[in-house]
C-alpha positions as CSV (number, residue, x, y, z in Angstrom):
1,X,12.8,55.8,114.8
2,X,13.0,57.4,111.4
3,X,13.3,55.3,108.2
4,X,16.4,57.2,107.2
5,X,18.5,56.8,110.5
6,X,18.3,52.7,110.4
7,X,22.3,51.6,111.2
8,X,22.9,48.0,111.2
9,X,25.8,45.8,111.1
10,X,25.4,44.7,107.3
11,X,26.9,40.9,108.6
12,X,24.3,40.4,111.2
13,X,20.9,38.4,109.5
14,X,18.9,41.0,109.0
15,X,14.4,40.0,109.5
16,X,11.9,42.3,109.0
17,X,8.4,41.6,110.6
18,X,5.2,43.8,109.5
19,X,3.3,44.1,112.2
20,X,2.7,44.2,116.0
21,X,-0.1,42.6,116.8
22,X,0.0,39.6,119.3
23,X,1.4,37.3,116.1
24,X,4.0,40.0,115.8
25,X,5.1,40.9,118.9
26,X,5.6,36.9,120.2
27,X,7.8,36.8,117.2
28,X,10.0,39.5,117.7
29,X,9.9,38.6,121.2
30,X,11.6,35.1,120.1
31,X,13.8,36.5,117.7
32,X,15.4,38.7,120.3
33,X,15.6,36.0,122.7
34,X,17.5,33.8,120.1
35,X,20.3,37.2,119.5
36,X,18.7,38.6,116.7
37,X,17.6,42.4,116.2
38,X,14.6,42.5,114.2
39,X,13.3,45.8,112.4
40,X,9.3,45.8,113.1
41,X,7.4,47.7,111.2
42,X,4.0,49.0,112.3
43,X,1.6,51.1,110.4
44,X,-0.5,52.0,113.6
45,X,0.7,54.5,115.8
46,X,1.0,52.0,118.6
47,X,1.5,48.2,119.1
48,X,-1.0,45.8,119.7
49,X,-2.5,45.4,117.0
50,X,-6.6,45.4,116.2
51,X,-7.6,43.4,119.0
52,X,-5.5,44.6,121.7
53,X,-5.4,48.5,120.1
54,X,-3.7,50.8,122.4
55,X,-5.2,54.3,123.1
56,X,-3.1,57.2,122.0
57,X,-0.9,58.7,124.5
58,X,-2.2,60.8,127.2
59,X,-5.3,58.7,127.5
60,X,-6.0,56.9,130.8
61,X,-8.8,54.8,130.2
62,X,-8.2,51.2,132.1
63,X,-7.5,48.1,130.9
64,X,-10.6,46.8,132.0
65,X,-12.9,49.3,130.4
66,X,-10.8,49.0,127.0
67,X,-11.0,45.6,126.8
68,X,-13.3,43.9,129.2
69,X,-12.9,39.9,129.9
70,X,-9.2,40.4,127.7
71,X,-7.8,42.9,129.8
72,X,-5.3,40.8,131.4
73,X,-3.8,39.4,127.9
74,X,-3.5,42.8,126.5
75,X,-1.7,44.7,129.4
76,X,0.7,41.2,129.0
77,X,1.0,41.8,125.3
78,X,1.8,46.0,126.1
79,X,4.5,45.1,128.6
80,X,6.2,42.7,126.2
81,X,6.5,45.1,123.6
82,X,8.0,47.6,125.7
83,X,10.6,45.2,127.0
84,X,11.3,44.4,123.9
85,X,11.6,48.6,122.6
86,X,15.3,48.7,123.4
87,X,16.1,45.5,121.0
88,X,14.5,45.8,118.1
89,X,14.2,48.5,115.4
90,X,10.5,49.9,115.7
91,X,9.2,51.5,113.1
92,X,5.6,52.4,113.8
93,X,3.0,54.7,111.4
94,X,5.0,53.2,108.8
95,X,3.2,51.5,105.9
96,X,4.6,49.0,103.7
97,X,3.1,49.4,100.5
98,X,5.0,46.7,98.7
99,X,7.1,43.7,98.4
100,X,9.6,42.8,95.8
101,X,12.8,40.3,95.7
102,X,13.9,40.7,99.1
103,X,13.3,44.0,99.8
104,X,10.6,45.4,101.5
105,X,8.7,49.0,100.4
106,X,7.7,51.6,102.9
107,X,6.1,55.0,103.7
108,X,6.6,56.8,107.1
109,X,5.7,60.6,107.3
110,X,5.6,61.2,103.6
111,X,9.1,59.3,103.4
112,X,9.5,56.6,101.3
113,X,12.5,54.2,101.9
114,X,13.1,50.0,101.3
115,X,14.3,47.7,103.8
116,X,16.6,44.8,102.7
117,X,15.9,41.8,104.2
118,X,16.9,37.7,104.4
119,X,13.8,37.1,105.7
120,X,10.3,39.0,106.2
121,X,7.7,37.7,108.5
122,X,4.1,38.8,107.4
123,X,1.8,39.4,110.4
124,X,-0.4,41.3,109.0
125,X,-3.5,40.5,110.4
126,X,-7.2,40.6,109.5
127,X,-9.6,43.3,108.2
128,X,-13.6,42.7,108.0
129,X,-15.3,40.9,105.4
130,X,-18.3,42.5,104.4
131,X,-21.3,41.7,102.4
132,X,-23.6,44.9,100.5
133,X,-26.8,45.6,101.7
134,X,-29.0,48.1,99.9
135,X,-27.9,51.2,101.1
136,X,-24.8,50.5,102.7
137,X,-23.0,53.2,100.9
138,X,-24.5,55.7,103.0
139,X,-23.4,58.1,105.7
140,X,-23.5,56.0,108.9
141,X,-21.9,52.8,107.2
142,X,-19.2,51.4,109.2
143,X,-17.4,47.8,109.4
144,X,-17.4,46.5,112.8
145,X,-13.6,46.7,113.1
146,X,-14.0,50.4,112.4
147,X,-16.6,50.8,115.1
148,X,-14.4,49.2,117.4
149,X,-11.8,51.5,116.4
150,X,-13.9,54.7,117.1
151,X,-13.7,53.2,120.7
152,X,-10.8,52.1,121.3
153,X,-8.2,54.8,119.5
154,X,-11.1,58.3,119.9
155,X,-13.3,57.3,122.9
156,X,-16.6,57.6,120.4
157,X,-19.3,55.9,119.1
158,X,-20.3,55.7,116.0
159,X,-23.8,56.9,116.5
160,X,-26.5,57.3,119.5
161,X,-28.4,54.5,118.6
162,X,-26.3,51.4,116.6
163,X,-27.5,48.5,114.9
164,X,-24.8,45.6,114.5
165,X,-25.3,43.2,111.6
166,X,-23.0,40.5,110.3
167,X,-22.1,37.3,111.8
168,X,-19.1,35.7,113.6
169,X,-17.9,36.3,117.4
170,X,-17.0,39.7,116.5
171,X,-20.2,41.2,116.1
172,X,-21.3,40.2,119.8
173,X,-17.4,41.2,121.0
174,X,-18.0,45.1,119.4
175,X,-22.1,45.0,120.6
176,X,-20.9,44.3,124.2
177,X,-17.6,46.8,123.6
178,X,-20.4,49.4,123.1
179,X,-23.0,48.2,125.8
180,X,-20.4,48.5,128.2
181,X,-19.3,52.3,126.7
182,X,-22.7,53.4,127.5
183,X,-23.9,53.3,123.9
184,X,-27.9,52.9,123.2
185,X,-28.0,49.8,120.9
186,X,-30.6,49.4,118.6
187,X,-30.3,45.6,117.7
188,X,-28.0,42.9,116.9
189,X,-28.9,41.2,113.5
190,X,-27.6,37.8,113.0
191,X,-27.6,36.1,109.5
192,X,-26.5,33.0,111.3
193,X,-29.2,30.9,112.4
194,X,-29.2,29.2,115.8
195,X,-29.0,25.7,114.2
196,X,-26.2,26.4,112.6
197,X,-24.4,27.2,116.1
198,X,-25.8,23.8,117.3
199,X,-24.4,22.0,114.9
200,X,-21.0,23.5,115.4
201,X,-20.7,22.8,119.0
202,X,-18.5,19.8,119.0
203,X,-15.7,21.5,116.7
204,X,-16.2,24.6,119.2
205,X,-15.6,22.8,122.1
206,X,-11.6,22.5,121.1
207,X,-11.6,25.7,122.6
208,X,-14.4,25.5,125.6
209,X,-13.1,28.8,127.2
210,X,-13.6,31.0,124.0
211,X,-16.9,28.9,123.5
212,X,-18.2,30.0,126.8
213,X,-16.8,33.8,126.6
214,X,-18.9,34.0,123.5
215,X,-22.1,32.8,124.7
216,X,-21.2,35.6,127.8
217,X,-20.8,38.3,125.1
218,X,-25.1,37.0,123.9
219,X,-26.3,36.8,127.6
220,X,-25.4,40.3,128.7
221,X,-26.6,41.5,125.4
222,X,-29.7,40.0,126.2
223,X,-29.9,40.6,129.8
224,X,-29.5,44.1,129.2
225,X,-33.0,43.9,126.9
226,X,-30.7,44.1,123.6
227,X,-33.1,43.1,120.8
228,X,-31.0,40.3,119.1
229,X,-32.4,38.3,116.0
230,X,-30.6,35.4,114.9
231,X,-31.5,33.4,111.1
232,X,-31.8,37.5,109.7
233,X,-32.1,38.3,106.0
234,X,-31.2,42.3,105.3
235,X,-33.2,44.0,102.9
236,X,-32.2,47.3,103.2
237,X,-30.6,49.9,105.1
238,X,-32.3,52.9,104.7
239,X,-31.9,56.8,104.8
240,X,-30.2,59.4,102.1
241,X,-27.3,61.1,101.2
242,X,-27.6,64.1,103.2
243,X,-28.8,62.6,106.5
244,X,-27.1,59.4,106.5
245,X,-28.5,56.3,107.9
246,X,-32.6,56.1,109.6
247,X,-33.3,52.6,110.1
248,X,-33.0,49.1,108.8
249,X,-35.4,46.7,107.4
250,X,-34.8,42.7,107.5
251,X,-36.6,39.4,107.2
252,X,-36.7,36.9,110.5
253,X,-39.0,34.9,111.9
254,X,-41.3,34.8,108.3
255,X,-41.6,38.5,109.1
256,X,-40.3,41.5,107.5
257,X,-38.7,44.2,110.3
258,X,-37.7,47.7,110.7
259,X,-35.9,49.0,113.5
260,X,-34.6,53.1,113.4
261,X,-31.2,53.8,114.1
262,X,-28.6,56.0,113.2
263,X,-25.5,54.0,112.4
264,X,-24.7,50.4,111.2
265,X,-21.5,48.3,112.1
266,X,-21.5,45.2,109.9
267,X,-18.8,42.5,109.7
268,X,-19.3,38.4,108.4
269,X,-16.5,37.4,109.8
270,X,-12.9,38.6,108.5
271,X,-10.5,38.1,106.1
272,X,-6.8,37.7,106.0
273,X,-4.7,40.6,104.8
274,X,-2.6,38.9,102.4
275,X,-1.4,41.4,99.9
276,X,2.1,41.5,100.3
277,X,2.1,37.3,100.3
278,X,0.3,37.5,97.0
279,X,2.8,40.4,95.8
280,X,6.0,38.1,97.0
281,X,4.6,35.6,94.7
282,X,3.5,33.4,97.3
283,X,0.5,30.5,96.4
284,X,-2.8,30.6,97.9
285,X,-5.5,28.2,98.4
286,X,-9.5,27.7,98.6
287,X,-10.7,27.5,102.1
288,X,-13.8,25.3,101.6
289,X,-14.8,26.1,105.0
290,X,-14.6,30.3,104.9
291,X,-15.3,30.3,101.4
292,X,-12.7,32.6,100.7
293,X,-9.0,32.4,99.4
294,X,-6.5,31.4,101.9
295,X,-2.3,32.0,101.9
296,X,-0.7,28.5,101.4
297,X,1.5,28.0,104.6
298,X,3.1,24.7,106.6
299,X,2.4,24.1,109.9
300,X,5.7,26.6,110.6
301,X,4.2,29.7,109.1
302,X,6.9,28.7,105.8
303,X,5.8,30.0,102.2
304,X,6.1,28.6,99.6
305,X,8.7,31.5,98.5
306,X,11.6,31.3,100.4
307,X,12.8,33.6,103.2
308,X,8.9,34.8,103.7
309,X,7.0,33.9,106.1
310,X,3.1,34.3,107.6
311,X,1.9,34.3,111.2
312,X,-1.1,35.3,113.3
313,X,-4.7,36.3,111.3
314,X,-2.6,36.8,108.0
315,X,-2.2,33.3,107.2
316,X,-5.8,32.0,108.8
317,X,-7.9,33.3,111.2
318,X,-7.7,32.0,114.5
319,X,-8.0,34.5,116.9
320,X,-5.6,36.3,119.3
321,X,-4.5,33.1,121.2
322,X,-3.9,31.3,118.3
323,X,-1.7,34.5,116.9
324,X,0.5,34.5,119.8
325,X,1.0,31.0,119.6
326,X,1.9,31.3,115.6
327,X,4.2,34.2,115.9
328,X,6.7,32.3,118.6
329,X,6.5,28.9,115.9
330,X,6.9,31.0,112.7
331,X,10.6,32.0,114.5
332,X,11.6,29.3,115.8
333,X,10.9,27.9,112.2
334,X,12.8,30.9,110.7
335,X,15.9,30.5,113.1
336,X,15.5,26.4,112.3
337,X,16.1,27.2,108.3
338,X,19.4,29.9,109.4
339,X,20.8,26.7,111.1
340,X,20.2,27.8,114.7
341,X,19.5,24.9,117.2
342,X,16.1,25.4,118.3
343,X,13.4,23.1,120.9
344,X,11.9,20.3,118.3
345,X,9.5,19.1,121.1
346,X,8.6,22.9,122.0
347,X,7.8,23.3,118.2
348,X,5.8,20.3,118.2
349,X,3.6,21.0,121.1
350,X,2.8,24.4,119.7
351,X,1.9,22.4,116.7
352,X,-0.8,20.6,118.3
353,X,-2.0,23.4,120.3
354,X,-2.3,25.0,116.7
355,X,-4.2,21.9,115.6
356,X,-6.9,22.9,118.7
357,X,-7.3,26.0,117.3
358,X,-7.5,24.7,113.6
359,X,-10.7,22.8,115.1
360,X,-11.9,25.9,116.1
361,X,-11.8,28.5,113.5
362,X,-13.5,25.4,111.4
363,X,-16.4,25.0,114.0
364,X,-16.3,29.2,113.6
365,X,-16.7,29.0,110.3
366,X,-19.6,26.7,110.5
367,X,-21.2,27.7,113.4
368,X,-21.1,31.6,111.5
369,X,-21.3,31.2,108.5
370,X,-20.6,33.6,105.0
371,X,-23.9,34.2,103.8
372,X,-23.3,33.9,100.0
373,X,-27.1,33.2,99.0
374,X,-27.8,36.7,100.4
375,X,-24.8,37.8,98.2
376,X,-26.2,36.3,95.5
377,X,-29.6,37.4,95.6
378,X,-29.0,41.1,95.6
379,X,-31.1,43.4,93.4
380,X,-29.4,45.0,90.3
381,X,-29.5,48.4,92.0
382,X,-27.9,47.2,95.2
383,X,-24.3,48.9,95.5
384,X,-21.2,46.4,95.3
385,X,-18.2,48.1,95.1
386,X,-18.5,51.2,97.1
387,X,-15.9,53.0,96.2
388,X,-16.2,52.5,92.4
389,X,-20.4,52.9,92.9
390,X,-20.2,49.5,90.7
391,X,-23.9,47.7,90.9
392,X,-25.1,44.3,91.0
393,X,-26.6,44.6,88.0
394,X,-23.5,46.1,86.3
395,X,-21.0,43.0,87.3
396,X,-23.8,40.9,85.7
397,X,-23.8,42.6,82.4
398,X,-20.5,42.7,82.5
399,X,-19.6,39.0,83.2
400,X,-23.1,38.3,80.4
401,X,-22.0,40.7,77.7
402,X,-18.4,40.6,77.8
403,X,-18.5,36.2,78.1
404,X,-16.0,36.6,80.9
405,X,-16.5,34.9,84.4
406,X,-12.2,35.2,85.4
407,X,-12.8,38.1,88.1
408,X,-9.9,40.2,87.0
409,X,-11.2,40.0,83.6
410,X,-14.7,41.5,84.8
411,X,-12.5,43.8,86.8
412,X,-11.2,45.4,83.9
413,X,-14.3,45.8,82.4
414,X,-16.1,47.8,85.1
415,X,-13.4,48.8,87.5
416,X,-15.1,46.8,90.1
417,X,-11.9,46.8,93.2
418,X,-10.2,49.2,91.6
419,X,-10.9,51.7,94.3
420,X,-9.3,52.7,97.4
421,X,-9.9,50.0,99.3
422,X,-8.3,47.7,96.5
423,X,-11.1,45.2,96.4
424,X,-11.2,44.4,99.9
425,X,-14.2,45.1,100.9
426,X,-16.0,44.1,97.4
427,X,-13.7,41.3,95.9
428,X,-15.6,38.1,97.8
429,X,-19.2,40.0,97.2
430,X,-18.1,40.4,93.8
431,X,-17.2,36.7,92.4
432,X,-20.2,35.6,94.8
433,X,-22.5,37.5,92.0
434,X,-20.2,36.8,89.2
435,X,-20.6,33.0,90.3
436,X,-24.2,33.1,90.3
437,X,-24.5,34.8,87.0
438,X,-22.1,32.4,85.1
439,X,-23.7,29.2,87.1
440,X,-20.2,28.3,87.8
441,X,-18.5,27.3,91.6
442,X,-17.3,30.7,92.9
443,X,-13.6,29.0,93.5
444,X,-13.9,28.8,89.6
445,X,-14.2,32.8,89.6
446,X,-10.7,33.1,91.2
447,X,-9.4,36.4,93.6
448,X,-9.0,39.3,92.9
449,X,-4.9,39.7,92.0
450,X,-3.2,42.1,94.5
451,X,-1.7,45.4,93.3
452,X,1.1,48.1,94.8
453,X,0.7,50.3,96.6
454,X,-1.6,47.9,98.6
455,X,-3.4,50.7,100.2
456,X,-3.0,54.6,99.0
457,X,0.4,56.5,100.0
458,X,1.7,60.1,99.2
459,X,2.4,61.2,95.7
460,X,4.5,64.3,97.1
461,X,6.9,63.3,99.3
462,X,10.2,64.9,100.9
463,X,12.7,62.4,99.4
464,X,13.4,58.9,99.0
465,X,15.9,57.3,101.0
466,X,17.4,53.5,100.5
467,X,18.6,52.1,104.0
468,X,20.3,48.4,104.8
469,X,19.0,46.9,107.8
């Protein structure tokens, strides 16, 4: 549906939710269900999100080779959305770019229009976090997410022979996503040592099925004769310019490595894509356990601006489940505050099954954890912000000379996250080496402040258009 042909009642409430992923889809879902049209906006071509990414039309790949073990979930996901198609206002490749006093900013085709709304639910997901490496700004880079893309959306890989590096669930998830494709892999580096895993087994067990579909994902890797090193240290991914990516070097087992490859999918966990909260004006907090700045939300998915709300990976990270789970509470929450009569017991229990996931993504966090001392420790010449080509060695000088440890101080200094992908891929790297410069707690160093457009739109466009939904 084309932004300039939304016709609405003015009377009726009118919700917007960005996204639909599984956080976005249960909520619509609910919001139908309770009478309500909502206008979803989708900058994908397709629902379902990251995780359960449809393939374009025309493809006829299963379910099963798509998505392996979560086959069944997504095809469940799929057919809710399209039962939901005739009752709601969809409004996919459509970007939205930025937030102001209840009105929402969008970009569809080169069209730019705003949406009014009473109240906007944010399910905006995750993207990778990502940590430099020397020589991760070459040809042959990728984030694990975009790997997984390359499969998913194109039917490709990103190379014929793939080293994965990172931590987290999702690097064995995208490993066994290309092991199944066919895809030689060269090795799966793990920063996360195997003690660390230990220790976070009784937190993991609040969720013993994903606990145990994880430890699948590492034994067909290794039955399959996958090298996999746990407790790594990257030194350096090497190659040039022209050629792109030859191999990788690391430290493990008191040993330095080097294994030849032609691509590298890296990813330390992820981080929530916030940016519209932060431009709304919304607070955020320090995770102490991710090590990374978290939107401030209840137990309902509420703000604390009114009329916006957060659900799924946006607000914390808890996996698909747990997205499904917060996008049906964050509208029941949302029809609670319009004065509709919703299930009080229903909430609660989706509160505690919340709280199991809570557990979880904590044990997660331990269990995988963000290496910052590897952060830290990078060499001068070592790229940060790729976009920007800033250096290690640059943010220090700039944090030493300019007596300035505030991250969007140093920002303005030497444009570090000031490139196309707005700091989110350099932002956490960045205050981890401004921290260790300054000696100071990297909370202390703050986050980076979000900016519109929140990802880059079209500076010729056909016309701008201002619709009521």
């Amino acid at each position: 549906m084309a932004l300039q042909h939304l016709e609405t009642a003015p009377e009726r409430l009118r919700v917007v939710v960005v996204g639909a992923g599984p956080a976005g889809t249960r909520c619509a879902e609910a919001l139908v269900a309770a009478g309500i049209t909502p206008t979803v906006v989708d900058e994908n071509n397709r629902d379902g999100g990251q995780i359960y990414r449809r393939q374009p039309e025309g493809f006829t790949r299963p379910y099963a080779q798509l998505y392996g073990s979560e086959a069944a979930k997504a095809q469940a996901l799929h057919e809710s959305f399209d039962r939901l198609r005739p009752f709601i206002n969809y409004l996919p490749q459509t970007l939205a770019w930025n937030i102001t006093a209840d009105q929402l900013h969008c970009v569809s085709n080169g069209v730019h229009a705003t949406l009014d709304y009473d109240a906007v639910v944010l399910c905006t997901g995750a993207t990778d976090r990502l940590m430099p490496v020397r020589g991760w700004q070459l040809p042959g880079n990728y984030s694990l997410g975009g790997a997984q893309i390359g499969l998913k959306a194109q039917a490709i890989a990103i190379g014929r022979k793939v080293t994965f590096l990172g931590t987290g669930p999702l690097l064995y998830l995208v490993a066994k996503q290309y092991l199944d494709a066919g895809v030689p892999i060269a090795a799966v580096l793990d920063t996360s040592s195997r003690m660390k895993k230990l220790g976070a087994l009784p937190k993991l067990l609040a969720q013993p099925k994903l606990l145990l579909q994880g430890f699948k994902y590492w034994a067909q890797l290794r039955l399959a004769r996958v090298p996999v090193y746990q407790g790594v240290e990257p030194l350096e991914i090497k190659g040039n310019a022209a050629a792109g990516v030859s191999a990788i070097c690391f430290h493990a087992s008191r040993q330095i490595r080097k294994i030849d490859c032609d691509a590298v999918a890296s990813g330390y966990h992820l981080r929530p894509e916030a940016q519209l909260a932060d431009l709304a004006g919304c607070e955020f907090h320090f995770d102490e356990h991710s090590a990374q700045w978290l939107l401030t939300v209840d137990s309902n998915g509420r703000t604390s601006v009114a009329g916006v709300y957060s659900a799924g990976d946006s607000a914390s990270v808890r996996g698909a489940d747990a997205a499904e789970q917060s996008g049906w509470l964050v509208a029941q929450a949302l029809l609670k505050d319009q004065g509709q009569a919703v299930d009080n017991s229903l909430m609660q229990a989706s509160e505690q099954r919340l709280q199991a996931f809570e557990r979880f993504r904590i044990g997660i966090n331990q269990a995988f954890q963000w290496p910052a001392h590897l952060v830290r420790s990078l060499t001068r010449e070592a790229i940060v912000c790729r976009c920007e080509m800033i250096t290690a060695g640059e943010l220090r000088d700039s944090a030493t000379t300019r007596k300035t440890f505030e991250f969007n101080r140093v920002k303005a200094f030497c444009r570090v996250g000031m490139g196309r992908c707005q700091g989110r891929y350099c932002s956490q790297a960045g205050a981890e080496v401004i921290a260790e410069q300054v000696w100071m707690p990297v909370k202390l160093v703050g986050r980076q402040r979000s900016q519109a457009p929140v990802k880059p739109i079209p500076l010729a466009f056909n016309g701008c258009s201002h619709e009521s939904e």
